[in-house]
C-alpha positions in Angstrom: -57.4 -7.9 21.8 -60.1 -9.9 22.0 -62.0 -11.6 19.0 -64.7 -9.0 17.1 -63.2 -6.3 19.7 -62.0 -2.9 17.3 -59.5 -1.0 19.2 -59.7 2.7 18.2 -56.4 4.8 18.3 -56.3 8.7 17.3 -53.4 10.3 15.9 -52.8 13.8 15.4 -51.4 14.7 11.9 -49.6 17.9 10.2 -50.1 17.8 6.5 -47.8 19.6 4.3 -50.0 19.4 1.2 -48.3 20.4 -2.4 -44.9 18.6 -1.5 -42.5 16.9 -3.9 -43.1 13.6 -2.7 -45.5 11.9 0.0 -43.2 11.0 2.9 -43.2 11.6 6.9 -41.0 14.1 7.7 -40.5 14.2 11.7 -42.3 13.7 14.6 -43.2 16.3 17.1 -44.9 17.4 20.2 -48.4 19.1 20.1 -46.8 22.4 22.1 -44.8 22.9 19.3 -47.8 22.5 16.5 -49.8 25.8 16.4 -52.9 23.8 15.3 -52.8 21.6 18.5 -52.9 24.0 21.7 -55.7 22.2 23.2 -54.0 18.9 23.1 -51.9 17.7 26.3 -48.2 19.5 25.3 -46.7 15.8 25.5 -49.3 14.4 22.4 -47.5 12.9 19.6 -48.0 14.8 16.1 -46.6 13.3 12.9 -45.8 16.1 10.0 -46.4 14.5 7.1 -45.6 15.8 3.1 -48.2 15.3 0.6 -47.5 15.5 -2.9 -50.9 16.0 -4.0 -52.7 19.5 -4.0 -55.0 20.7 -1.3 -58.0 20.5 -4.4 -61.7 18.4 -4.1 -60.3 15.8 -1.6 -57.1 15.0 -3.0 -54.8 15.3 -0.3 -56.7 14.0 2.0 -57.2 10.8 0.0 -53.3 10.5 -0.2 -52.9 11.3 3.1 -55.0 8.0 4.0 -53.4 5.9 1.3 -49.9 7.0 2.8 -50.9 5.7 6.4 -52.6 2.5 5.3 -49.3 1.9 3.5 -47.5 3.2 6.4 -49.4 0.7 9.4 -50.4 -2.3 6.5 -54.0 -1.4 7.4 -56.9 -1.1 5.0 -57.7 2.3 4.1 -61.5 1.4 5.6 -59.9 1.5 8.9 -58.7 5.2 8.4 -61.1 7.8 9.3 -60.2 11.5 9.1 -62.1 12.8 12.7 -61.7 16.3 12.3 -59.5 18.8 9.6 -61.2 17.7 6.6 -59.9 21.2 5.3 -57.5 21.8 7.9 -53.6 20.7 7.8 -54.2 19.7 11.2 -56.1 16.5 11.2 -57.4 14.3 13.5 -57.3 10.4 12.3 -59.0 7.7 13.5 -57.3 3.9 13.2 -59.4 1.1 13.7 
């Protein structure tokens, strides 16, 4: 990559909001993921626990400390696309 270039990846995420514990779970195909139909069949989805509630943003704030944990990336470079109140996301890394 060159110098000052950002390259943007998506990843398509399952939340499971209310869990015991924040953790990823499995990793799937979007023909198996109800809430991705219009994705290609073959598109990778990651199913993830969250242990907060579904309440004013919590989850999804977990959610984005879990990844940046998860890829050692600053949580400025996570970027919830689409699903805001949806447990079918669309993230944005940069």
């Amino acid at each position: 990559m060159a110098a000052g270039h950002k390259e943007k990846s998506n990843l398509l995420i399952w939340v499971i909001p209310n869990a015991s514990k924040t953790e990823l779970i499995e990793k799937l195909e979007a023909s198996s993921c109800p809430g991705f139909a219009h994705y290609p069949p073959e598109a990778e989805v990651l199913k993830i626990k969250i242990a907060s509630m579904p309440e004013d943003g919590a989850a999804n704030a977990e959610l984005i400390k879990f990844l940046a944990q998860h890829f050692s990336i600053p949580r400025t470079s996570i970027n919830i696309r689409s699903g805001l109140k949806s447990r079918f996301k669309v993230i944005s890394l940069t």
